[in-house]
C-alpha positions as a printed NumPy array, in Angstrom:
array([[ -9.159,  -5.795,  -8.006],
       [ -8.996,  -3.763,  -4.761],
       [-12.275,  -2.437,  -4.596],
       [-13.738,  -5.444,  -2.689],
       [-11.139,  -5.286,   0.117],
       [-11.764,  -1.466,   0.697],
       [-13.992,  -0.686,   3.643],
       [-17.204,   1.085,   2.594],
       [-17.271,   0.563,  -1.078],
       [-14.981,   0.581,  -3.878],
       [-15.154,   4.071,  -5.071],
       [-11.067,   5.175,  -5.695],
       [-11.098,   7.617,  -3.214],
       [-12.215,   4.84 ,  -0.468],
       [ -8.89 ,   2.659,  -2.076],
       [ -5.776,   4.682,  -0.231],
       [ -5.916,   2.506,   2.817],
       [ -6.184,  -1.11 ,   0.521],
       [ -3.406,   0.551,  -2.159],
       [ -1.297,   1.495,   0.239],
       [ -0.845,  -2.114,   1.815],
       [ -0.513,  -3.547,  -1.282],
       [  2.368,  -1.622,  -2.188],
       [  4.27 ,  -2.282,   0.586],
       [  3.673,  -6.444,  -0.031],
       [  4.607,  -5.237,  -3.338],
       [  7.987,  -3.593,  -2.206],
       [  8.148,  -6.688,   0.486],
       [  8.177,  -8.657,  -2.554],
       [ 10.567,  -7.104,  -4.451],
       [  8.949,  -4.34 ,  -6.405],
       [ 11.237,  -1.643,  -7.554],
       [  8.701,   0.147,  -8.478],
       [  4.932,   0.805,  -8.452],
       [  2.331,   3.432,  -9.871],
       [  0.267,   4.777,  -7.474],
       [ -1.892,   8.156,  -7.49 ],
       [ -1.204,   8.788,  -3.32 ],
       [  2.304,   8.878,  -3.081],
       [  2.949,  10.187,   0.413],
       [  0.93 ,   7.841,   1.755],
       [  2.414,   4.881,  -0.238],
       [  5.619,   5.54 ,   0.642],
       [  4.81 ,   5.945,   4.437],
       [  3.15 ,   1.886,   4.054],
       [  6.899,   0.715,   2.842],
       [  8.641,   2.821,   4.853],
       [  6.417,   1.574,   7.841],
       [  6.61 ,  -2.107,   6.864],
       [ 10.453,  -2.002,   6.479],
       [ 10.898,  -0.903,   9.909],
       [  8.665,  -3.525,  11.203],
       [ 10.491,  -6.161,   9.225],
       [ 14.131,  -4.632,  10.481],
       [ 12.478,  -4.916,  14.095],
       [ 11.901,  -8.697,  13.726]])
């Protein structure tokens, strides 16, 4: 379901930028957990949102 939201096309490796905001609305949500191929950059998307959202 991602491919239409990632710029230029929806081939996976054009997905990082779309995956890696939906895993932190995922973690934002709740999520304990998600499976994702990119994990460094994942995990720099929660990390990133959590500080915005402790910054409030």
């Amino acid at each position: 379901f991602l491919g239409p939201a990632a710029e230029g096309g929806a081939a996976p490796v054009q997905r990082d930028a779309v995956t890696a905001a939906t895993t932190a609305l995922a973690a934002a949500a709740g999520a304990w957990a998600v499976r994702v191929h990119e994990v460094p950059v994942n995990r720099a998307a929660v990390r990133t949102a959590s500080l915005w959202k402790e910054h409030q």
